[in-house]
Every structure is written in structure tokens, then in C-alpha cells.
N, C-alpha and C positions, 0 to 999 in steps of 0.2 A: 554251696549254692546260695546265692541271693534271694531271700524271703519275700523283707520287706522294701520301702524305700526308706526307712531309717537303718539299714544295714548299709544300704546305696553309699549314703552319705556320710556313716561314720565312716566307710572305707576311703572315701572323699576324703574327708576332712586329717584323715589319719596321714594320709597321702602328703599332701599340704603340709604338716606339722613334720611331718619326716625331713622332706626337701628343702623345704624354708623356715619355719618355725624353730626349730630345733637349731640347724647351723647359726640362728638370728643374723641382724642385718648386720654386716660388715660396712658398708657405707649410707648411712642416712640419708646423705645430699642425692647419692644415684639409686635409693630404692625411692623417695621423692619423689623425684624426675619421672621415673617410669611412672608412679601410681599415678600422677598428677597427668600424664599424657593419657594412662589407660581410660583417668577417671572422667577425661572431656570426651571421650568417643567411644564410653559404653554402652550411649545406646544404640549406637548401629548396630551391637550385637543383640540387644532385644529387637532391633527391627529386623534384622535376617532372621533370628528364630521365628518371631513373628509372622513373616512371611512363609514361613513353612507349615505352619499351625491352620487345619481348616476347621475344627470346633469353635463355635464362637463363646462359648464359657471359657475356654482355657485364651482364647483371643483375647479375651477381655481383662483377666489375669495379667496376662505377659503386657497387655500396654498397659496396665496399671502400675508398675513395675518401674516401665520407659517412665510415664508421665509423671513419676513423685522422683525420679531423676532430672526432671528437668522445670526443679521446681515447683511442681501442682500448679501448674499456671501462672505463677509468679516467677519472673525472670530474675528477679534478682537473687531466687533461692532456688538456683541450680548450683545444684552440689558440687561441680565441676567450677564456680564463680566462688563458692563459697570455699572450697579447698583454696581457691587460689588468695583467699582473702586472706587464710591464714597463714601460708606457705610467705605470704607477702613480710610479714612481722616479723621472719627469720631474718640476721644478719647476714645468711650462706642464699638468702633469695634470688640473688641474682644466678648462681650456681645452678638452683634446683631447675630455674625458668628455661635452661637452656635447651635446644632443641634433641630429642631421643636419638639415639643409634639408629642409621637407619637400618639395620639388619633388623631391631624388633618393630619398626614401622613397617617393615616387607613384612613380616611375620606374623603380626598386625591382620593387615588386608589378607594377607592368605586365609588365615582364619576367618573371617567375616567369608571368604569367596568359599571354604568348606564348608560354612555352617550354610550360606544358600542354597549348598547341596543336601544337607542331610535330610533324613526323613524325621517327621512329625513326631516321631516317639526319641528321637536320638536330641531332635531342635530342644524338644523340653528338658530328658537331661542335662543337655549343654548348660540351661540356664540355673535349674538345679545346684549342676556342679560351680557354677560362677558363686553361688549364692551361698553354697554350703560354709566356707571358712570364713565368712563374714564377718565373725566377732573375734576368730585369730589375727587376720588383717587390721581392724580397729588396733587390736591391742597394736599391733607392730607400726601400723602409726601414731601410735599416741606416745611411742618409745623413739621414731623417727625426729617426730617434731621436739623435743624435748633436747636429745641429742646436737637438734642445730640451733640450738639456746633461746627456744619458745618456753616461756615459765608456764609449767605443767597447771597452775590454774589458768592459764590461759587458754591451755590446747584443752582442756576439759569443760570451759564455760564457751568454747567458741562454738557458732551454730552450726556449722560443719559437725560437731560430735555431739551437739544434743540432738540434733535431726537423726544421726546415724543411731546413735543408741536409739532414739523412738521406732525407724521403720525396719531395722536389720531383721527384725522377729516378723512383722509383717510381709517383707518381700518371701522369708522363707513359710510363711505360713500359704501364700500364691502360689510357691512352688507346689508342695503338697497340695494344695486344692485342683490345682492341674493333673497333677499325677491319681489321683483320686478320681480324676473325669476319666482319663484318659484309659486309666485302667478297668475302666466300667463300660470300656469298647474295646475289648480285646488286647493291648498293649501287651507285648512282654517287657519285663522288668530287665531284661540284661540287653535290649535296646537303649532303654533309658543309661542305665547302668555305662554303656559304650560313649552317650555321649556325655556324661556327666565326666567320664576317664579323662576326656577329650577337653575340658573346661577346664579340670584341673591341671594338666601338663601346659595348657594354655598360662593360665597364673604362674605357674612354676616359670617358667621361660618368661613373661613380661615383668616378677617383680624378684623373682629369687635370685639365688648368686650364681647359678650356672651360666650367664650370660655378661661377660665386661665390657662395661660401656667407660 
């Protein structure tokens, strides 16, 4: 039985590490491709969780989330611009730019169309479990870009990974502080728990290697 929500997430995270971590990436140029598509249209998934959310403390949470995704106000430092800054300096660039499989753009939007169904306690762990392997994924892209012959002080000074190192601990400290509201209104934890599962098989399928593009 599930305690806490740090039991949640190491089950999260362990999950993750299993499925993709562990096998590591077999292709750079198409774990890329997918991150770099995930990473321009992740906030529609804080905006469907969002929209499921009627506390306005954990509302306020989950857009703080979106909005340091899309730069804190400044366009030019949307994470998604700024990945691609650096995706740009690969010699394999033209490769990674190419358009996704459409099977995980269906699978994509299905998800976005499930999470506008979920309920308030399931929307937040979804976001949870997004958030949970956060600094597994760094690692695997910083092994990515490296692979397609970005010189490793490069992928470690560029603003894409100082920004991510600075808020990965914050997005997941929102998470908690949500789960901490939410559970001081009755929530149970193996709701949460349900959609966090549901975040992480989502990851698993958009950047692991069960799926060939």
C-alpha cells in the first residue's frame, strides 16, 4: 500500500528507469525527434490538467508550471525555441527536425483527449508523473545531444540545460505543494497514484524504444 507521495514517485520514477533508462537510447537522432516534438506541445497537457483542477491554489501551481514553459513571459525563452536552438548545432539537425510518426501524434492527442476526462485528483497525478523522471530525462538528453556530435561543453552551457537544471526541482516542488492541497480535501493517494501510472506509460511510449519511428 502507497503511504506517501514520495512512495508515488519513486514507483514513478523506478518505472521509467526500468523501461527506458536502463535499455538506454538506441537512437539519439529519433529519441530527439520525439523529445523535441513532445517538448513544443507540453503545455497542452498542463492546460487539460488544468482544466480539470477547481482549487485555485493548486490552479495556480499547474499554470506556474505552463508559464516557465513558455518562457516566463519572454518568447524567446520558451524551452521548446530553446531546445531547438540547440538541436540546431547538430550536424544530424536536419534528421532530428523531421516530422513525428504519426501513430505517436494520434497517441499524442488521445492522451490530451483522456486527460480532459480525468478527474481532479487523477489530472494532478498525471502532472506529477510527467514531472517525476525529470532529471533521468535530462541525463538522457545531455547523452543524446552529445551522440549527434554537440561538444558536451556546449550542451552543458547552452540555455536549454541551465534553465532545466534551475527549475526541474521547482516544477517538482508545485507538484508536491498540489498534492499537499489537495490531500487536505479529502484526496486519495491511489487516485493520484492512477494518474501518475498513466504519465509515466505516456513517456514510456513518446520517447522509449518500444515504439520505431
Amino acid at each position: 500500500m502507497l503511504l506517501s507521495i514520495e512512495n508515488i514517485e519513486d514507483v514513478l520514477r523506478l518505472e521509467f528507469r526500468k523501461q527506458v533508462v536502463e535499455p538506454g537510447i538506441q537512437d539519439a537522432v529519433t529519441f530527439l525527434r520525439r523529445w523535441s516534438y513532445l517538448s513544443s506541445q507540453v503545455v497542452r497537457l498542463h492546460g487539460a490538467a488544468l482544466a480539470r483542477i477547481h482549487i485555485p491554489d493548486i490552479q495556480y501551481l499547474l499554470a506556474e508550471i505552463a508559464y516557465g514553459e513558455c518562457g516566463s513571459g519572454n518568447k524567446s525563452k520558451i524551452h521548446s525555441k530553446l531546445l531547438l536552438e540547440l538541436i540546431n548545432q547538430s550536424p544530424n539537425a536536419q534528421l532530428i527536425t523531421q516530422q513525428i510518426d504519426p501513430f505517436l501524434a494520434q497517441f499524442f492527442e488521445h492522451t490530451i483527449s483522456h486527460l480532459s476526462q480525468m478527474s481532479q485528483d487523477e489530472a494532478i497525478g498525471f502532472i506529477v508523473g510527467l514531472e517525476a523522471p525529470a532529471y533521468d530525462i535530462l541525463h538522457l538528453l545531455k547523452q543524446s545531444f552529445i551522440a549527434v556530435d554537440i561538444p558536451e561543453i556546449d550542451v552543458l552551457q547552452s540555455e536549454y540545460f541551465i534553465i532545466h537544471d534551475a527549475v526541474e526541482k521547482e516544477h517538482q516542488q508545485s507538484g508536491h505543494e498540489a498534492i499537499e492541497i489537495i490531500m487536505a480535501n479529502g484526496c486519495q493517494l491511489s487516485k493520484i497514484h492512477k494518474g501518475g501510472d498513466y504519465a509515466i506509460n505516456f513517456l514510456i511510449t513518446m520517447v522509449g524504444n518500444t515504439v520505431v519511428v
